[in-house]
C-alpha positions in Angstrom: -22.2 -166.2 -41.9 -22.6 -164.1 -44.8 -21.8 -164.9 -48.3 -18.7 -162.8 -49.8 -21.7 -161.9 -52.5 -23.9 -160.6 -49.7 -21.1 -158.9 -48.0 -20.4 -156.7 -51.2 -24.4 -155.8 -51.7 -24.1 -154.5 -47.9 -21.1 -152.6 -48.8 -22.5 -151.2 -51.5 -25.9 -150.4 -50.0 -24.5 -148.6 -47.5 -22.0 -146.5 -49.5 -25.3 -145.6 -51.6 -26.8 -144.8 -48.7 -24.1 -142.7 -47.1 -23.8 -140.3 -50.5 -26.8 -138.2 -50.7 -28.6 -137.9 -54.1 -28.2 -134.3 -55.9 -31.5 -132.4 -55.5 -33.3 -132.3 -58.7 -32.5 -129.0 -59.3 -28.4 -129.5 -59.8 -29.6 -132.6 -62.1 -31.5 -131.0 -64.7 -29.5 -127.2 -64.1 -29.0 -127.1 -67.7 -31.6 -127.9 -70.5 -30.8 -127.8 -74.2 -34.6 -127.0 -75.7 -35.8 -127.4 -79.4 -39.4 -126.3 -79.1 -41.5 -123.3 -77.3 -43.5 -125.5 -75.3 -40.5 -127.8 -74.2 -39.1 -124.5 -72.8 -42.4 -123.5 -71.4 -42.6 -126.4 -69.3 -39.4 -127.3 -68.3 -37.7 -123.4 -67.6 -38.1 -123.7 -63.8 -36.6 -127.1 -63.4 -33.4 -125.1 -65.1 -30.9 -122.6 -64.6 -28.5 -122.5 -67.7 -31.5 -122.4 -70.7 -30.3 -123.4 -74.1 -32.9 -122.1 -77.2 -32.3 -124.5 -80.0 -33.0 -123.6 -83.6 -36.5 -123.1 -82.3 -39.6 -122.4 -84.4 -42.1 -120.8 -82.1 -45.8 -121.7 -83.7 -48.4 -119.0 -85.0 -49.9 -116.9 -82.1 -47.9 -118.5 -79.5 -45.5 -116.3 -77.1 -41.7 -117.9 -76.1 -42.2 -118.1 -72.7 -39.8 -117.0 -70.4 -41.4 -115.4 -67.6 -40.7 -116.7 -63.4 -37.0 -118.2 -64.4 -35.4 -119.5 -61.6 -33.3 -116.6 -59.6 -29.9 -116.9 -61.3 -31.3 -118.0 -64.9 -28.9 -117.6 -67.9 -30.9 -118.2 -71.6 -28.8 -119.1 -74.4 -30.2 -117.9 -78.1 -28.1 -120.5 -80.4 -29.1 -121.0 -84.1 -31.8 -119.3 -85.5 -35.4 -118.7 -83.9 -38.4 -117.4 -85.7 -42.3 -117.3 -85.6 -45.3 -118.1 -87.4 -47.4 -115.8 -89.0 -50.9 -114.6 -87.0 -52.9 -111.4 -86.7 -52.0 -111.3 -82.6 -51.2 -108.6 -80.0 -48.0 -110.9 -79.2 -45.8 -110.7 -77.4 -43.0 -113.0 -79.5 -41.0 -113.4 -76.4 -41.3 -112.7 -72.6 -39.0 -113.3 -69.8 -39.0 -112.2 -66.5 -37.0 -112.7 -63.0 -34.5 -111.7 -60.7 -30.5 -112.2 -61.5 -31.7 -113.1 -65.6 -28.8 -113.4 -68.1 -30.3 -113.3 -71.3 -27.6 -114.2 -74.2 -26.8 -115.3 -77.9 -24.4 -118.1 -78.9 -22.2 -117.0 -81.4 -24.0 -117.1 -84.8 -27.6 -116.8 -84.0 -30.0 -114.9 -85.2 -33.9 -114.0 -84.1 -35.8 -113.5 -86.9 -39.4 -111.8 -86.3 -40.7 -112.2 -89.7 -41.5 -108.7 -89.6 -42.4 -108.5 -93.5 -45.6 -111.1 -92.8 -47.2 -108.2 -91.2 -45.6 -105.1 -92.5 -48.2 -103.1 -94.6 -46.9 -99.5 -93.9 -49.6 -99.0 -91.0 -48.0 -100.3 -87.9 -49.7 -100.2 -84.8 -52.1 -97.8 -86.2 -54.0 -100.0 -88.4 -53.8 -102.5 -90.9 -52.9 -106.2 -89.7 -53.3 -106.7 -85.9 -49.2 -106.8 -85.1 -47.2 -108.9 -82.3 -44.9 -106.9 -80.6 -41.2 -108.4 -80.4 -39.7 -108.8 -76.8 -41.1 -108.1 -73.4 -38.3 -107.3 -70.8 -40.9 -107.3 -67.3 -40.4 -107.1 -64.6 -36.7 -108.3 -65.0 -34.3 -107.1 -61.6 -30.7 -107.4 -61.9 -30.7 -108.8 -64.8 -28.9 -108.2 -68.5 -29.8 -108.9 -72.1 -26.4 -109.4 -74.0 -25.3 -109.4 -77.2 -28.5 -110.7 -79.4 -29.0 -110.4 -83.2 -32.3 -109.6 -83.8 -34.3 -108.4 -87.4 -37.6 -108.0 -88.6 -39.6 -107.0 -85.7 -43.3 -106.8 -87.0 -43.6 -103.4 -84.6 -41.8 -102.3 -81.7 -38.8 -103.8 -80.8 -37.9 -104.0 -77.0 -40.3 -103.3 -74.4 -39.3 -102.8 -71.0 -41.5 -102.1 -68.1 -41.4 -102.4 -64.4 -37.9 -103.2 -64.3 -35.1 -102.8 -61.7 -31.9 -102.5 -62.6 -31.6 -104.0 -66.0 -28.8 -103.8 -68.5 -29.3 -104.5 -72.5 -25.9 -104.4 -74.0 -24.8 -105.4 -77.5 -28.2 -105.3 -78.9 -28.4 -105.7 -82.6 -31.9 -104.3 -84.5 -31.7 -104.5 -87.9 -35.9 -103.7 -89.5 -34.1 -102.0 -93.0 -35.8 -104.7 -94.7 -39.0 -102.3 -94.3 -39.1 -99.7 -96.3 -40.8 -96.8 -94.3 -43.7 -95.9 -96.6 -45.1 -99.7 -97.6 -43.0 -101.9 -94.7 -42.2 -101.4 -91.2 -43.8 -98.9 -89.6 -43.8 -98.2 -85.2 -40.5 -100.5 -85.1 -39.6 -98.6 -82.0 -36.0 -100.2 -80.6 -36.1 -99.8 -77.0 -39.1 -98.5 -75.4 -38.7 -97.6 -71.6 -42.0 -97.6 -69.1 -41.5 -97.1 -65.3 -38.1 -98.6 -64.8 -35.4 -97.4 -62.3 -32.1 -98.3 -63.2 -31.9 -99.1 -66.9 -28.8 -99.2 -68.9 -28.6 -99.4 -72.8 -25.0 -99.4 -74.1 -23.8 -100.0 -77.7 -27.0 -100.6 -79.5 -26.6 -101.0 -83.4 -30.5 -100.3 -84.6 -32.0 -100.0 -88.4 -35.4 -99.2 -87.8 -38.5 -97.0 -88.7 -39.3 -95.4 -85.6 -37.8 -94.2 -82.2 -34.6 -95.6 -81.4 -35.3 -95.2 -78.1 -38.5 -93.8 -76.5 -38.6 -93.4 -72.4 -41.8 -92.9 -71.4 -41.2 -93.1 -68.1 -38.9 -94.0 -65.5 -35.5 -92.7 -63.6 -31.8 -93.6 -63.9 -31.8 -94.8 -67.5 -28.8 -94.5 -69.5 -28.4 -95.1 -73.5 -25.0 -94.4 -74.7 -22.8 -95.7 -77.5 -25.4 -96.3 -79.8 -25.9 -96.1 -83.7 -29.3 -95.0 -85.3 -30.4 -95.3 -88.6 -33.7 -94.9 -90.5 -36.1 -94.2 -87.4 -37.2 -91.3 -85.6 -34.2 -90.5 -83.6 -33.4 -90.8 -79.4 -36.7 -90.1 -77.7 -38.1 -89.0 -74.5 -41.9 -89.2 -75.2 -44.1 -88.7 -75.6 -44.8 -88.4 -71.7 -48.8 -87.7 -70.6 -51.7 -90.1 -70.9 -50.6 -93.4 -69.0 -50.2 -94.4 -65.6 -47.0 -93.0 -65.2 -45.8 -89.5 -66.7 -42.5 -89.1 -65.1 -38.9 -89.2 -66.4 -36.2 -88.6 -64.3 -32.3 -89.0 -64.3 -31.5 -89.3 -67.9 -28.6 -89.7 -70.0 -28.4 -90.4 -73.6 -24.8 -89.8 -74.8 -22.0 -90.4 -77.3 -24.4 -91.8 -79.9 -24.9 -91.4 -83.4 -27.9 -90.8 -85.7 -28.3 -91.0 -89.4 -30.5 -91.5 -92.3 -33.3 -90.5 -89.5 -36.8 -88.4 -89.5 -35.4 -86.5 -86.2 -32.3 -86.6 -84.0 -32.7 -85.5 -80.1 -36.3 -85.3 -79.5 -38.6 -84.6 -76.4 -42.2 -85.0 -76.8 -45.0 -84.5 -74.1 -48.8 -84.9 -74.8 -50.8 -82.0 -75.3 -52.9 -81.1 -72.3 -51.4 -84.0 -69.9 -49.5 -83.8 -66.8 -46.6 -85.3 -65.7 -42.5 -84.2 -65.9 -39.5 -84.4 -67.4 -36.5 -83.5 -65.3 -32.9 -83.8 -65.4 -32.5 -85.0 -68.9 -28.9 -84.5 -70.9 -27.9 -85.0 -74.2 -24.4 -85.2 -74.4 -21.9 -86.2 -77.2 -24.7 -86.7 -80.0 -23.8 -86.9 -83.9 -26.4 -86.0 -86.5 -26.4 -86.9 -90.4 -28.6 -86.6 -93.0 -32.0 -85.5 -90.6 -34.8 -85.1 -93.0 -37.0 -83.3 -90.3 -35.5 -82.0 -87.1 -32.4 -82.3 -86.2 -33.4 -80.7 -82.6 -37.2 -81.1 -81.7 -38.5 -80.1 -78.2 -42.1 -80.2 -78.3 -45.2 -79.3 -75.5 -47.8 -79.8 -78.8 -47.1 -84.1 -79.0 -50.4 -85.4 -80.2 -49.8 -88.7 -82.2 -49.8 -88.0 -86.2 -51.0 -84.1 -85.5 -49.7 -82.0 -83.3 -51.8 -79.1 -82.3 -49.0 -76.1 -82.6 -50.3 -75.3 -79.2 -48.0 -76.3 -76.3 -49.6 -76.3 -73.2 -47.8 -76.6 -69.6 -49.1 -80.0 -68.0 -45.7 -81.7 -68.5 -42.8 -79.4 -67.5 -39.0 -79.9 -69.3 -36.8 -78.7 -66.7 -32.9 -79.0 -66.2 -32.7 -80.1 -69.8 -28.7 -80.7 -70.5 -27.6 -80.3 -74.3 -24.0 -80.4 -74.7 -22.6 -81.5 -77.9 -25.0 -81.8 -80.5 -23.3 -81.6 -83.8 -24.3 -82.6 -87.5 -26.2 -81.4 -90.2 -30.2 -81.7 -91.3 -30.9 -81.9 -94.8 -32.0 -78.7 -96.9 -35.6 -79.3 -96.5 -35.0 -79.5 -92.8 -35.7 -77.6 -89.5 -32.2 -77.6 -87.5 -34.3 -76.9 -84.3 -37.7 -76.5 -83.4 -38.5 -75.4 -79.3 -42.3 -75.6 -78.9 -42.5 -74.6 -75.0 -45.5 -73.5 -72.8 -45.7 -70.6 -70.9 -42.8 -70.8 -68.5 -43.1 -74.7 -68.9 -39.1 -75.2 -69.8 -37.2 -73.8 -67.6 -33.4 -74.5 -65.7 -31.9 -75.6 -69.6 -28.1 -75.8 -70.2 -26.8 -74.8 -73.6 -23.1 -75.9 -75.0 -21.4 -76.5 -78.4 -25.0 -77.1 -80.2 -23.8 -77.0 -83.9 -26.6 -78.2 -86.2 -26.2 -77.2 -89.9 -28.3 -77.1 -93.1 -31.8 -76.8 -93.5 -34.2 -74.2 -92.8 -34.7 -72.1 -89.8 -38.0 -72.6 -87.8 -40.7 -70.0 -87.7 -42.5 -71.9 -85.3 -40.8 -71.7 -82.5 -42.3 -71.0 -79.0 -41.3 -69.6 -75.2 -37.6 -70.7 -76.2 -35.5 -70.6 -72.9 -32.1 -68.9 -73.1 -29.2 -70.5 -74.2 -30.6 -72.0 -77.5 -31.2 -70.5 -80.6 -33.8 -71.5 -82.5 
């Protein structure tokens, strides 16, 4: 006979035995981490990340690439980064079904003035670009707080179906001429499938730049201090298409340009089915309108040339004023190179007309 002691380890043994344990990955689904390399090694053994207050060391990138399908990353407290001359990036992720999030309160602080010496990716201090969004499917970026990128801002490349909403850029701690300098927001490299919506960005560059890509939206956003809502320049990489695009119901202030389309001089490639729609314009020191076939960086030659054709360009609702010293719109065009353009309720005052222009397709006065 059995002992009533023995009798209850039996029972218990078998109930233990009879309730399988939960796989490891239900165990450890959510991680609270405090440190970069804490985050580096334990990301895949996660699925709901928490950032911590974390201080990511000089040289080093946050890495968040090959999350679990189904990821969600938390941004609570306040992250930043030591100082190195480094290509970066400051952060990576990547993955399929990414949600990538800030807790009420945070704040990612790129320590931009470390680097900034007016020069930006042209020169000067060897800078670390900000975030790389690669090769992210499904996926969304919501809601962060970001400031003081050290150069561009957002880059995004090779992704499928991605949405960045709520994004928050504020560089105006730069000044243009002896701070920031190439803080590009948001640029877009082929992607299918993109969707920026309600961006807030202070910066001293393009607030958006596609450089290639199809079905990309940007809409609802707010521009300051940069270079205006981009597509460009196109020519000289891998991939010179742009295809599908719709920028609309934005605003831009305080900015060197407005609605810009840049393509490299002599390239190839193609801009097609672009529309501007629903864009507000204040205070443009430059051009409020700028279509150019001439792009070469810091010199444009005056020469468009054909390589890159702008076709069924939409521009419906461009108002706003440049100021005095401005062009309200400048069309440099090849020979027969923009072509298929829709013209409506283009209203952009102040400034000086161009003398420049070039092979301007009908519809827009120049």
């Amino acid at each position: 006979m059995h002992s009533l002691s023995t009798l209850l380890v039996l029972g218990l043994s078998s109930w233990a035995a009879a309730v399988p344990a939960a796989p490891l990955e239900h165990r450890a689904s959510s991680c609270t981490f405090k440190t970069a390399a804490a985050a580096a090694a334990g990301k895949k053994s996660c699925t709901n990340i928490v950032l911590q207050d974390i201080t990511v060391p000089a040289g080093q990138t946050l890495d968040l690439t090959k999350l679990k399908d189904g990821t969600t990353v938390t941004f609570a407290g306040k992250t930043t980064f030591g100082y190195k001359e480094w290509e970066g990036p400051l952060i990576s992720v990547s993955g399929k079904g990414i949600t990538v999030k800030g807790a009420s309160g945070h704040v990612i602080d790129g320590n931009g003035a470390k680097w900034w010496d007016g020069k930006g990716s042209n020169g000067g201090k060897k800078k670390p670009k900000f975030f790389f969004a690669h090769s992210l499917t499904s996926s969304s970026i919501v809601g962060l707080n970001v400031k003081n990128t050290p150069v561009q801002g957002f880059s995004i490349n090779g992704a499928n179906g991605l949405t960045l909403k709520n994004i928050h850029i504020d560089n105006s701690a730069g000044d243009y001429e002896k701070g920031g300098h190439n803080t590009d927001a948001f640029d877009v490299g082929s992607s299918d499938g993109v969707k920026i919506i309600g961006a807030v960005v202070k910066n001293q560059d393009d607030c958006l730049a596609i450089n290639s890509g199809k079905n990309i939206e940007f809409t609802g956003g707010d521009c300051s201090g940069g270079h205006g809502l981009s597509i460009g320049s196109v020519g000289g990489r891998k991939d010179n298409d742009v295809e599908n695009v719709v920028i609309s119901n934005s605003k831009i202030s305080d900015s060197t340009n407005g609605v810009r389309i840049k393509t490299v001089y002599g390239a190839t490639g193609s801009v097609d089915h672009v529309t501007y729609s629903n864009i507000q314009l204040s205070n443009i020191s430059k051009y409020g309108i700028v279509i150019q076939q001439d792009y070469e960086n810091g010199s444009p030659t005056g020469k468009p040339t054909n390589g890159v054709p702008i076709t069924h360009l939409t521009l419906d609702g461009i108002t706003g004023s440049v100021t005095s010293k401005a062009t309200p719109v400048q069309i440099l065009c090849g020979n027969g190179s923009c072509s298929g353009w829709e013209v409506e309720n283009v209203k952009v005052s102040g400034g000086k007309k161009s003398s420049k222009c070039q092979n301007v397709p009908k519809g827009i006065s120049c």
